[in-house]
C-alpha positions in Angstrom: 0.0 0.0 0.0 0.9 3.5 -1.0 0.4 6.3 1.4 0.7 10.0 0.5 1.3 13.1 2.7 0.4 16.7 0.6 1.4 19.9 3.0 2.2 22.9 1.3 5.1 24.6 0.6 5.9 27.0 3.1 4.8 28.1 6.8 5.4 30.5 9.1 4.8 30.5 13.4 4.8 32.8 16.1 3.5 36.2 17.4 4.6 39.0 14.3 5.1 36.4 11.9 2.7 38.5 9.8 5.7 40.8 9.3 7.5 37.8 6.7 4.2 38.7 4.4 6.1 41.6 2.7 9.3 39.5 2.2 7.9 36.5 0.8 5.5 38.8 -1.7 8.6 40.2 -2.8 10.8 37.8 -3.7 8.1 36.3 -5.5 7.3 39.4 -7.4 3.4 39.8 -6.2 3.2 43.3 -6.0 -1.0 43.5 -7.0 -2.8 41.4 -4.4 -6.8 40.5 -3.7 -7.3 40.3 0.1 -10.2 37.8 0.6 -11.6 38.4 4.3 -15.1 39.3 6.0 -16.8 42.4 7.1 -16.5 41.0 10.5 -12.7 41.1 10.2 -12.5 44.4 8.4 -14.4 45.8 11.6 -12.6 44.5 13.7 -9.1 46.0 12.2 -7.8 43.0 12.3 -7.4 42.7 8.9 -5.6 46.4 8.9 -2.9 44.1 11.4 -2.0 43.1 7.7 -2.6 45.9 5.3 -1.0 48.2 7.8 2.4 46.1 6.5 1.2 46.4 2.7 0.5 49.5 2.6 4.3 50.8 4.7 6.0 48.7 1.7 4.2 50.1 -1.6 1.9 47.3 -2.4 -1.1 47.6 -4.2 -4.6 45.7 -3.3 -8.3 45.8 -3.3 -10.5 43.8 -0.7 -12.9 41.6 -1.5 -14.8 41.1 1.8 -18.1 39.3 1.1 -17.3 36.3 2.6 -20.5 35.3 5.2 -20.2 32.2 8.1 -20.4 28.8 5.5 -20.0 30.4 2.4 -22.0 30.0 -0.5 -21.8 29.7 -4.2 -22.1 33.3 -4.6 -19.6 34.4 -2.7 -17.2 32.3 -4.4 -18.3 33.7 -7.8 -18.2 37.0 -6.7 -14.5 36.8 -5.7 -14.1 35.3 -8.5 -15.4 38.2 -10.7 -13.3 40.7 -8.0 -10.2 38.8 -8.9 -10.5 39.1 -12.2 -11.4 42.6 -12.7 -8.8 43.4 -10.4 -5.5 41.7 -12.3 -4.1 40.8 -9.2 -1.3 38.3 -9.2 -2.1 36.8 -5.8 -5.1 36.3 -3.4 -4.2 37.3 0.5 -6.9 35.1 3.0 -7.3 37.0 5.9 -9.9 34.9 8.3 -10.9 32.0 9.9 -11.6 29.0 7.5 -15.0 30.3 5.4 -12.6 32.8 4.1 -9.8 30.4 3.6 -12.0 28.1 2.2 -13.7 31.1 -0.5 -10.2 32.3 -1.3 -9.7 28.6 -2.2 -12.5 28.3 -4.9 -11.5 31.3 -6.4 -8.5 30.2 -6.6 -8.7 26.8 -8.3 -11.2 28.8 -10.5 -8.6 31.4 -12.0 -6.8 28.9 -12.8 -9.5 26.0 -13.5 -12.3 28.6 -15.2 -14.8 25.4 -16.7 -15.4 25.3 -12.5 -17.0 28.3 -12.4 -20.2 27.0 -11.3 -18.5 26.1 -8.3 -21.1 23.0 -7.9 -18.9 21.0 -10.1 -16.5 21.3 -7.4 -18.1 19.0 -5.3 -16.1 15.9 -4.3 -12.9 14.4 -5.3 -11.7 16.3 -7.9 -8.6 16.4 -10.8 -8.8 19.5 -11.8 -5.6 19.9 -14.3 -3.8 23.1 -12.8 -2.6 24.5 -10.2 -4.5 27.4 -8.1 -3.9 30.4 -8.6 -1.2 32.0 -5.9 -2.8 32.1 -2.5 -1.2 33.1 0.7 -3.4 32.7 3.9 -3.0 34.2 7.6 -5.8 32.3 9.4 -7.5 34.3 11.8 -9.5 31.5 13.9 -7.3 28.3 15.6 -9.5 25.6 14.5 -9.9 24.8 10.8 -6.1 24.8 9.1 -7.5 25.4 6.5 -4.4 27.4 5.6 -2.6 23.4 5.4 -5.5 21.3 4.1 -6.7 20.2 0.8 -9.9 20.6 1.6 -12.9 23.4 1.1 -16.1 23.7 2.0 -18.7 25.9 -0.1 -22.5 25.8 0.6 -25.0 24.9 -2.1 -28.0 26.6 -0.8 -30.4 25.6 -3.8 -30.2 21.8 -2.4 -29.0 22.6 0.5 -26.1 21.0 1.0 -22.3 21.7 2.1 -19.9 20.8 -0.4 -16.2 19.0 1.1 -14.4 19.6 -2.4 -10.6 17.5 -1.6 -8.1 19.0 -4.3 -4.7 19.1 -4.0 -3.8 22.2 -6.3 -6.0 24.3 -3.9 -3.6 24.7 -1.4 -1.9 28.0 -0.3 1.8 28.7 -1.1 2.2 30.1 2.0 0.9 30.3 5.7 1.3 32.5 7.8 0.4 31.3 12.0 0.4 34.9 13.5 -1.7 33.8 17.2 -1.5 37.6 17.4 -4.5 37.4 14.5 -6.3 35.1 16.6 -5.9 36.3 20.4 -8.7 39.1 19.7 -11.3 36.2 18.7 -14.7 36.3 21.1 -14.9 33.6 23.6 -17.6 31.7 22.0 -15.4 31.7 18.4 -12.5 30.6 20.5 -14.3 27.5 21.9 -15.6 26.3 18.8 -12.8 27.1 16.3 -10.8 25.6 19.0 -13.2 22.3 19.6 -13.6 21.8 16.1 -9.6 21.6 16.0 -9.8 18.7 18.6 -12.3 17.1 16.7 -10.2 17.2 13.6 -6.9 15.7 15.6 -9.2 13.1 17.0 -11.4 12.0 14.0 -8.3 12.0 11.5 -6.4 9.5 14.2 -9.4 7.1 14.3 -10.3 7.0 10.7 -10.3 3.8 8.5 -7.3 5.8 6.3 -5.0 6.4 10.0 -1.4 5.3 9.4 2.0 6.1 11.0 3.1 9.9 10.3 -0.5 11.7 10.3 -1.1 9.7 13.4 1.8 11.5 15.3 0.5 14.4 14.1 -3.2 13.8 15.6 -1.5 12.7 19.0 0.2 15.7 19.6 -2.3 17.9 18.3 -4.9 16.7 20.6 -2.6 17.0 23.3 -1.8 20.8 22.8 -5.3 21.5 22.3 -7.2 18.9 25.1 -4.3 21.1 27.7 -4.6 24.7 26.3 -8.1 25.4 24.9 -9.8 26.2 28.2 -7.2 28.5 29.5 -7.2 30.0 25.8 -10.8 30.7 26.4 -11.6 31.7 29.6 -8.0 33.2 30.6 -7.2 35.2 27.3 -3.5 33.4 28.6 -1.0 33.9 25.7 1.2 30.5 26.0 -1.9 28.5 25.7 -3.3 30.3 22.6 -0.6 29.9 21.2 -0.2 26.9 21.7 -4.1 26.2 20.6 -3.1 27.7 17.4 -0.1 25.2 16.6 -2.1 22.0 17.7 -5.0 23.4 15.3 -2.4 23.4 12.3 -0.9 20.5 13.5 -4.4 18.6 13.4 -5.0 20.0 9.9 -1.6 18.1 8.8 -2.7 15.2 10.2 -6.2 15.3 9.3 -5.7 16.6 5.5 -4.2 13.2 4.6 -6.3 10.6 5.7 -10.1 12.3 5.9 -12.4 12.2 8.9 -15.9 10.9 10.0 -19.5 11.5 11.1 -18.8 14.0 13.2 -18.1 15.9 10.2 -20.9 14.1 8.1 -23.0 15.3 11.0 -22.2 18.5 11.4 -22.0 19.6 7.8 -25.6 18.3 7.4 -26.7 21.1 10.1 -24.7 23.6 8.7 -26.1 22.8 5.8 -30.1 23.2 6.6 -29.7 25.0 10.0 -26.4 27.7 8.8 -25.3 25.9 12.4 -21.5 27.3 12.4 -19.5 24.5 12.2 -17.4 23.8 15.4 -20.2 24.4 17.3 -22.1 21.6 15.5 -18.8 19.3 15.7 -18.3 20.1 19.5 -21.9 19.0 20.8 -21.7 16.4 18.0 -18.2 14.7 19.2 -18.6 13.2 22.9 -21.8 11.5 21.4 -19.9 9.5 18.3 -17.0 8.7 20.1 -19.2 6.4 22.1 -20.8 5.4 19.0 -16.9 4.5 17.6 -15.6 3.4 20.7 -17.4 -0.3 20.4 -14.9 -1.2 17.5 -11.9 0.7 18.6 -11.4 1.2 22.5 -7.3 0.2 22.4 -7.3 3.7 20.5 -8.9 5.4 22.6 -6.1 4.1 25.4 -3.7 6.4 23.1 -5.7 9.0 22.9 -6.1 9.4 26.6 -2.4 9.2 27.2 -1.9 11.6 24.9 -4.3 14.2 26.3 -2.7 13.1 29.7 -6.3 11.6 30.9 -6.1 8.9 33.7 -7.3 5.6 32.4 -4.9 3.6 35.2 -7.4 0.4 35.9 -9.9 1.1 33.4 -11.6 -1.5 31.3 -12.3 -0.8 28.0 -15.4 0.4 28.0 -14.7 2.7 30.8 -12.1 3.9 28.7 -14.0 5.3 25.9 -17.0 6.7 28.5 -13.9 8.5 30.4 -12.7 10.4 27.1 -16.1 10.9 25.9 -16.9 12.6 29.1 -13.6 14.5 29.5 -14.1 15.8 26.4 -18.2 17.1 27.0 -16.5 18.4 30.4 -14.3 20.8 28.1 -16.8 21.7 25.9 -19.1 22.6 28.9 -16.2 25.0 30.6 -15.6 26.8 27.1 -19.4 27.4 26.9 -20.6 25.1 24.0 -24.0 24.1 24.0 -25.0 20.4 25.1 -28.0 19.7 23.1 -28.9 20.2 19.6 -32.5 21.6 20.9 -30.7 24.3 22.2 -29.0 25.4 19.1 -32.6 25.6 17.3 -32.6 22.2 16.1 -36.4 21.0 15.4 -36.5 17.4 16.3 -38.9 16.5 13.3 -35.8 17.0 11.1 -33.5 14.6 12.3 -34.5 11.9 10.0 -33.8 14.4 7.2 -30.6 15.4 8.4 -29.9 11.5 8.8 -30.2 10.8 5.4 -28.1 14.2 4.2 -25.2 12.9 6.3 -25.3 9.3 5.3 -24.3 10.7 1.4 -21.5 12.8 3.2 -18.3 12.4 1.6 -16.9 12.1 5.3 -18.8 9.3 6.3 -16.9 6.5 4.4 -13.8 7.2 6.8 -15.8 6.6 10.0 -13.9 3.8 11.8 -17.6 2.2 12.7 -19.8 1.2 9.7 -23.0 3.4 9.6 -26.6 3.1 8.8 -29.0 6.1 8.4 -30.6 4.3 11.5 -27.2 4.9 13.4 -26.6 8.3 13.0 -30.3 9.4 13.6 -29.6 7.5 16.8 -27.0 9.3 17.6 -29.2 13.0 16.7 -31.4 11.8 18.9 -29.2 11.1 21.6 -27.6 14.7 21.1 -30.6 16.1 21.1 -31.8 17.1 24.5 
């Protein structure tokens, strides 16, 4: 068997880093850029932490800033159009992963133009060149998008949320500056931050796991199981910063070997219910580890190691119900919701959102076989 590890090219850490932005756009001549961001972001001035550097060194941009929470169609078209009219020679992501994941469409479509319906997107995809330059300075800790092959774009016509895997969309560069994230609201922290954790943990039990993403996983969900309440609740610097590494970490791990129904899950309420998406995975998780946990509870011995959880004496079964509930207990101190009824869920809709995730590209690297009757199980269980 073959295994394959895609990361991209270049990556930057630590407080400043942003500062290397105006180096590496000159040495690779990019001198008329499209920032791709949010209006969130722009009033915030957080995305002036970076122009403030573009605009002290002579570079020329325009800001496309349209990007909404799951992004649709539309606003991947319309950067599109931006980017075009614009002639810039590089797209600069400044956001949490619905911007990274826009800035990717537009970029495979510069380059890919027949995908400019963006639906054709959807799913494993060859597209025959590479995207167009893309440089992204995440703003959230959770995604890594900025190290993935992976994009998410919302087809609100269906609805569905559309996981498009592509290795040509992934950013030259990243740049890990946790002084972009540190000014994220509690509430963003905790879910970009549980949805990180739910990467590390669903890309180390998946049916695709193997050797070198599995050391990533590890120590990702170590860094972010120790770090992401006192990130949260304590503003404390060392332990958002190092929430922000484990979240790239994760994405390194992840990226290469897929996930599970957490994600199926999760995508299917973001989807229908515009649910933003580590929230969904963070009341979702605790519930399908028990679920997974049947068929895999020696894993689960790592995993609790790794997070430094103590298992001494424990039978297997206890094992998986002690992680599980170490991990609601995290979610509960970084104020995520516990049931889906109090997110706005309406309980008639759970065997529609059943059938949604079943189809989820996600779902065929779930370590546990699934039916539809399985995962509304587990809806229901999450439910109140």
């Amino acid at each position: 068997m073959t295994n394959r590890i895609v990361l991209n090219g270049t990556s930057y850490f630590g407080r400043g880093s942003r500062e290397v932005l105006k180096e590496e756009l000159r040495e690779r001549k990019f001198m008329k850029l499209l920032i791709v961001t949010d209006q969130t972001l722009m009033e915030s001035h957080i995305v002036s932490l970076v122009t403030d550097t573009l605009d002290d060194n002579d570079f020329k941009y325009e800001i496309y800033s349209n990007v909404k929470p799951n992004p649709t169609i539309e606003n991947v078209q319309g950067g599109v159009d931006v980017c075009r009219s614009s002639e810039a020679v590089c797209l600069i992501a400044v956001g949490g992963g619905s911007v990274i994941d826009t800035a990717k469409a537009i970029s495979i479509i510069m380059t890919n133009p027949e995908y400019y319906d963006v639906v054709s997107l959807d799913g494993l995809n060859k597209t025959k060149n590479q995207g167009f330059p893309l440089i992204a300075l995440p703003t959230t800790a959770g995604t890594a998008a900025e190290v993935t092959i992976n994009y998410v774009i919302t087809n609100p016509t269906v609805p569905k949320k559309m996981v498009c895997v592509d290795p040509h969309d992934i950013p030259v560069v990243s740049i890990i500056d946790p002084e972009l994230m540190e000014r994220m609201p509690a509430s963003l922290a905790a879910a970009t931050g549980m949805d990180a954790l739910t990467h590390a943990i669903e890309g180390y039990l998946t049916k695709a796991a193997w050797l070198i993403p599995d050391m990533f996983c590890l120590n990702a969900m170590a860094l972010i199981f120790k770090n992401l309440d006192k990130a949260v609740n304590l503003k404390d610097k060392e332990a958002i910063d190092n929430v922000s590494y484990g979240q790239y970490i994760a994405g390194m791990g992840f990226s290469n070997v897929g996930l599970g129904i957490v994600h199926s899950m999760a995508h299917a309420l973001g989807a229908y219910y515009d649910t933003p998406h580590g929230l969904a995975n963070a009341l979702l998780l605790p519930h399908v580890l028990r679920f997974n946990g049947e068929i895999c509870a020696s894993l689960f011995r790592n995993m609790a190691n790794a997070m430094e959880i103590n298992i001494q004496g424990l039978s297997d079964e206890e094992v998986v119900n002690k992680v599980s509930d170490e991990i609601s207990n995290l979610a509960k101190n970084v104020g995520i919701p516990q049931t889906l009824e109090e997110i706005g869920i309406k309980e008639q809709d759970l065997p529609m959102l059943a059938r949604l995730s079943l189809k989820d590209v996600c779902t065929g690297g779930n370590p546990r076989d699934v039916t539809e009757e399985d995962i509304l199980s587990i809806y229901r269980k999450a439910f109140r």
